[in-house]
ZAMARGU-4260 file (C-alpha; in steps of 0.2 Angstrom, whole numbers, plus 5000, padded with zeros to 4 digits):
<rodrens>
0) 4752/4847/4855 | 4744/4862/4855 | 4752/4878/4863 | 4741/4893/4868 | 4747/4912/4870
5) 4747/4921/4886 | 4733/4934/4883 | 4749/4948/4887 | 4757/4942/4873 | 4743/4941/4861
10) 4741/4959/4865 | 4759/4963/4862 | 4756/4953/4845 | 4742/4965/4841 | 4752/4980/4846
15) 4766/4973/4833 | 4754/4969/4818 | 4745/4984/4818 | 4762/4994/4818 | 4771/4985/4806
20) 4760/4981/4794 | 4770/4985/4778 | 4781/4973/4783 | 4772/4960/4793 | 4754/4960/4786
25) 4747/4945/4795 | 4733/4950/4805 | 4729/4941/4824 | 4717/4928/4811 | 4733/4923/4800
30) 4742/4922/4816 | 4731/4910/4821 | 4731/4901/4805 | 4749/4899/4803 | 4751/4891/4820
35) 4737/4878/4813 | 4746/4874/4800 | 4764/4873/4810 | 4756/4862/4822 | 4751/4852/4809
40) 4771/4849/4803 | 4771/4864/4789 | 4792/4867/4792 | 4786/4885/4784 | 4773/4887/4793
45) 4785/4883/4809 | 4795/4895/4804 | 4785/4909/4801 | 4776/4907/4816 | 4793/4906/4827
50) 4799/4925/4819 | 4780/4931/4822 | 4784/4925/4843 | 4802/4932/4841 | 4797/4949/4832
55) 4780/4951/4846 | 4794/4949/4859 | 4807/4963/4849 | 4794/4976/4848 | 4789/4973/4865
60) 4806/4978/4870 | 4808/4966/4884 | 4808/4947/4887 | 4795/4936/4889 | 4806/4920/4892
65) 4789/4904/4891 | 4783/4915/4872 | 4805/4915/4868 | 4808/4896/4872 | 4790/4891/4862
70) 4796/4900/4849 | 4814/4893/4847 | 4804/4875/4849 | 4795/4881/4833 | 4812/4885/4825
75) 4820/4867/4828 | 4806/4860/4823 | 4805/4867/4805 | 4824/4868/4805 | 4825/4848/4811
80) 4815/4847/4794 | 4832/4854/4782 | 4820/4872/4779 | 4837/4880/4774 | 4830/4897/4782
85) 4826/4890/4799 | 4843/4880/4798 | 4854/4898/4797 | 4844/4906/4808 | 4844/4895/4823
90) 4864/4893/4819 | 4864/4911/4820 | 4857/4911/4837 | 4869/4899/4844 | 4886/4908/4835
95) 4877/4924/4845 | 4869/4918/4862 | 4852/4928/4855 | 4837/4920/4862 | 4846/4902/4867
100) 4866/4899/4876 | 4879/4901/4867 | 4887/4887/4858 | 4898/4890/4843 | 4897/4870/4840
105) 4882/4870/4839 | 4881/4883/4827 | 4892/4876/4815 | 4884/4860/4815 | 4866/4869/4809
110) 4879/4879/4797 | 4883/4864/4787 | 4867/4855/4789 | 4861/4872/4780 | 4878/4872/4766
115) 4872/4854/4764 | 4859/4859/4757 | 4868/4872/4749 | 4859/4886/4756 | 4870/4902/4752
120) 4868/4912/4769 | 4875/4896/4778 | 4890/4892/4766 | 4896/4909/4768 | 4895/4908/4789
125) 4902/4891/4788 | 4916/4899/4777 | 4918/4909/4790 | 4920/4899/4804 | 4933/4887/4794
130) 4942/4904/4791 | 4944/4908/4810 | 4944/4890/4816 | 4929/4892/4827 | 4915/4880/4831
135) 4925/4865/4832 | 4929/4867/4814 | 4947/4864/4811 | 4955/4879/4803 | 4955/4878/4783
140) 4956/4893/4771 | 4955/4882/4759 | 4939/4875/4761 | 4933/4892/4767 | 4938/4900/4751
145) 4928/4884/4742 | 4911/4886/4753 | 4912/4906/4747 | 4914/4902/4729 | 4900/4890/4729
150) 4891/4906/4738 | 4895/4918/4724 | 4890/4904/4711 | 4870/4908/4721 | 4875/4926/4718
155) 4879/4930/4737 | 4886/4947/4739 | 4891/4943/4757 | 4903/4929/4751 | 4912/4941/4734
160) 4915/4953/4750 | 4924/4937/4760 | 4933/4932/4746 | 4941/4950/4742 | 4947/4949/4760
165) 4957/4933/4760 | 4964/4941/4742 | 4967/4957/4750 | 4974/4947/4766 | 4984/4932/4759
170) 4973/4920/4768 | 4972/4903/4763 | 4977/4910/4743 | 4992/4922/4738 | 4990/4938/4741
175) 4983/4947/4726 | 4978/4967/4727 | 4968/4967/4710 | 4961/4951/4711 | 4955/4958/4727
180) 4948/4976/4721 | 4939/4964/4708 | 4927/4956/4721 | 4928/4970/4735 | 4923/4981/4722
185) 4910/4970/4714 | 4901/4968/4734 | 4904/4986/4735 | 4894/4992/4719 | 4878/4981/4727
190) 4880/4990/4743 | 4890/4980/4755 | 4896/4991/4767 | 4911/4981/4773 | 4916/4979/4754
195) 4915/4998/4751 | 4927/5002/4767 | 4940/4991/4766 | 4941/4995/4746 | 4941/5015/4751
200) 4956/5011/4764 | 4967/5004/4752 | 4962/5017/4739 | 4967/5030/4756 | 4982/5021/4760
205) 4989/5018/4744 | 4998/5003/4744 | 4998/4990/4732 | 4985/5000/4722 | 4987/5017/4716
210) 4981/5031/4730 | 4963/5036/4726 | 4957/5050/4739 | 4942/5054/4729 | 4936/5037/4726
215) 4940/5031/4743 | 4929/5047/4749 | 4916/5041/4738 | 4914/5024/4745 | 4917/5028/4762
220) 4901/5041/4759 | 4890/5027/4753 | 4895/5018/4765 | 4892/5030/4780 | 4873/5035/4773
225) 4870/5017/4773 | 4877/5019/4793 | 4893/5008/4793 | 4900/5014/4809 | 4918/5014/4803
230) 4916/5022/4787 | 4906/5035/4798 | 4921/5037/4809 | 4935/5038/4795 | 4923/5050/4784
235) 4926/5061/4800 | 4945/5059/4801 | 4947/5066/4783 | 4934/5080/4784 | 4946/5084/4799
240) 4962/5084/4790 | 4956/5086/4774 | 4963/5068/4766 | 4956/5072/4749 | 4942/5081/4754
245) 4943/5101/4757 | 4943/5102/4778 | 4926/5104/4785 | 4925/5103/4806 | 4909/5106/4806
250) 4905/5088/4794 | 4919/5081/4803 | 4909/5082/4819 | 4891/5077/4812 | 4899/5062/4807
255) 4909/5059/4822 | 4894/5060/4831 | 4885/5050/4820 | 4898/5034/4824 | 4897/5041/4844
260) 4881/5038/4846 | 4885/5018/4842 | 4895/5017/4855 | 4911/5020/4843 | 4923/5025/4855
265) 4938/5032/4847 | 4921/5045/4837 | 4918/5047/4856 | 4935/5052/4858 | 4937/5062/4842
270) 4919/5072/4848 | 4925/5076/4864 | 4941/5084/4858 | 4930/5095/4846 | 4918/5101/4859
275) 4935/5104/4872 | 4942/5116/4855 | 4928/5121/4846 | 4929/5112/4833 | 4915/5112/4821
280) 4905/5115/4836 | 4903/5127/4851 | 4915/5124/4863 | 4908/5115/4876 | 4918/5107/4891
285) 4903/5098/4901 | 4899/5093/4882 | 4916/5087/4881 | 4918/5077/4895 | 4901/5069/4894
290) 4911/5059/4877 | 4928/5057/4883 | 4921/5050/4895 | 4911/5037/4886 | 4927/5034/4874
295) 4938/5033/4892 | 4926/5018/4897 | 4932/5008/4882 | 4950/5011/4886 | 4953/5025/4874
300) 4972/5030/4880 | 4971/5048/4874 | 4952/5050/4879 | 4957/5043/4897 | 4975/5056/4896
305) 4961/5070/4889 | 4949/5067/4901 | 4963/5068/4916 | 4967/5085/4909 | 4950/5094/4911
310) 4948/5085/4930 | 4966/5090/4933 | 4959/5108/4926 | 4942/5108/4931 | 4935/5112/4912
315) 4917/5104/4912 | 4920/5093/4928 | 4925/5097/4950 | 4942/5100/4948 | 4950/5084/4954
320) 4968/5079/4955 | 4965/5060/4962 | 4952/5059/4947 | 4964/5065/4936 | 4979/5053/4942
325) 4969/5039/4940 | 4966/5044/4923 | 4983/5048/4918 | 4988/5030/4927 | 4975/5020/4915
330) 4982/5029/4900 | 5000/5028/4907 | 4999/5007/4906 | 4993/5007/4889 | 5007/5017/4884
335) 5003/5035/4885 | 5018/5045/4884 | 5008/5062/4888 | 5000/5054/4902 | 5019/5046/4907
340) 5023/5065/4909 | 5010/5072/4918 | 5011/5058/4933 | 5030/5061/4933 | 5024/5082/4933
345) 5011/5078/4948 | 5027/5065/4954 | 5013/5051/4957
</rodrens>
């Protein structure tokens, strides 16, 4: 069966090829060619042509639900024919409810039809979902340690990072600290960012290992250029307090902002409390309480106790005291001493 485009779409494809051409060098006339030869049962060619819909609809920035539904169509079709990179990806939609409902079984079922094949990608987020118990899939460490050997065996950076955590975390094997900066480190010197932070907090924390600021400050900076959000966030905390790196507000806040702007709430917090002191920046209340806001939203105690001050204050806000007790409440039921206080101050 043939399917045509909607001329609207054909033009968003345009639009898409012509900007990305580095990366995606098909012109309109290889576009046209691979959905020939995908209509003729070509599992790659199925493939290629479902990312080509599903990367139109991405640069378009909104949905186009006939184009997304033709375009998963495509996927099954090349992934009902074992091509190992339409099998992960379509169980990648389902563990995520991108472009089809969610449905973790059915995830995991395209996960081991792809580790079946032994498909490294798919091993490791089977591994994963035996690790967690999700999917259906009864939970066994030691299988999901097995399905991240065989991983590492293809030379999969994301499984040596899996298998450092379950060493690091005594899951499914006995905890082992140097067994577990063996392979965290390994992952970490070919870039994986999760590898590189959770090897720099144990370097910060010292335990089990011997404390290593510098390192851990190393790593974290690799990690946070590479835009780990977390390592972004703790890079901030020790420019702050100077945790092996000489003090520096002014870093502190860059990289504060930096994991804010992802939506990171306790950065959020963290950036509002430099702008409402000054520090590494120009004091600035509104400024402030534009992100303590932000971090209040996610249910950041102290942003929601901070927050209550400068309405209680009127810094950068109205002045507002039923504002700033309904603040000082939220914080108060997640435990807030400060914010315990000052209801008992306002006697509310």
């Amino acid at each position: 069966m043939k399917i045509s485009l909607p001329l609207g779409f054909l033009c968003i494809l345009i639009l898409f090829l012509t900007l990305r051409d580095e990366l995606y060098p098909q012109t309109v006339t290889d576009l046209t060619k691979i959905q020939q030869e995908a209509e003729k049962g070509d599992k790659v060619s199925q493939y290629k042509f479902a990312t080509q819909l599903l990367a139109g609809l991405s640069v378009a920035g909104k949905g186009n639900e006939k184009v997304e539904k033709e375009a998963i169509q495509w996927l099954k079709k090349s992934a009902e024919q074992d091509y190992p990179e339409a099998v992960q990806l379509l169980g990648l939609f389902y563990s995520t409810g991108k472009h089809v409902e969610y449905d973790a079984k059915q995830a995991a079922q395209w996960f081991a039809k792809g580790a079946k094949q032994n498909y490294a990608p798919s091993l490791v987020s089977l591994g994963k979902y035996y690790l967690s118990g999700t999917g259906g899939v009864e939970k066994n460490e030691k299988e999901a340690l097995n399905l991240f050997q065989k991983a590492v065996e293809l030379k999969s950076v994301e499984a040596e990072y899996e298998i450092g955590r379950m060493y690091a975390l005594g899951l499914g094997v006995n905890k082992d600290i140097p067994t577990a900066i063996k392979h965290l480190n390994s992952a970490a010197n070919q870039a994986n960012n999760n590898a590189a932070f959770d090897l720099a907090i144990l370097y910060l924390k010292g335990v089990e290992v011997e404390k290593d600021l510098k390192k851990a400050n190393e790593l974290l900076l690799a990690a946070a250029n590479r835009n780990h959000v977390p390592a972004q966030y703790q890079l901030a905390l020790n420019y702050q307090f100077g945790f092996g790196i000489e003090k520096n507000p002014a870093r502190a806040a860059m990289w504060n902002r930096r994991a804010a702007e992802e939506n990171f709430g306790l950065a959020q917090y963290m950036l509002g409390v430099a702008y409402a002191n000054g520090l590494g920046v120009t004091k600035d209340f509104k400024e402030a309480a534009k992100w303590l806001r932000k971090a209040a939203d996610q249910k950041i105690p102290e942003a929601q106790f901070t927050l209550g001050v400068l309405y209680e204050q009127g810094l950068g806000v109205t002045k507002d005291e039923a504002e700033a007790i309904k603040l000082y409440r939220q914080a108060s039921e997640q435990g807030n001493e400060k914010a315990k206080e000052a209801l008992k101050r306002l006697k509310k």
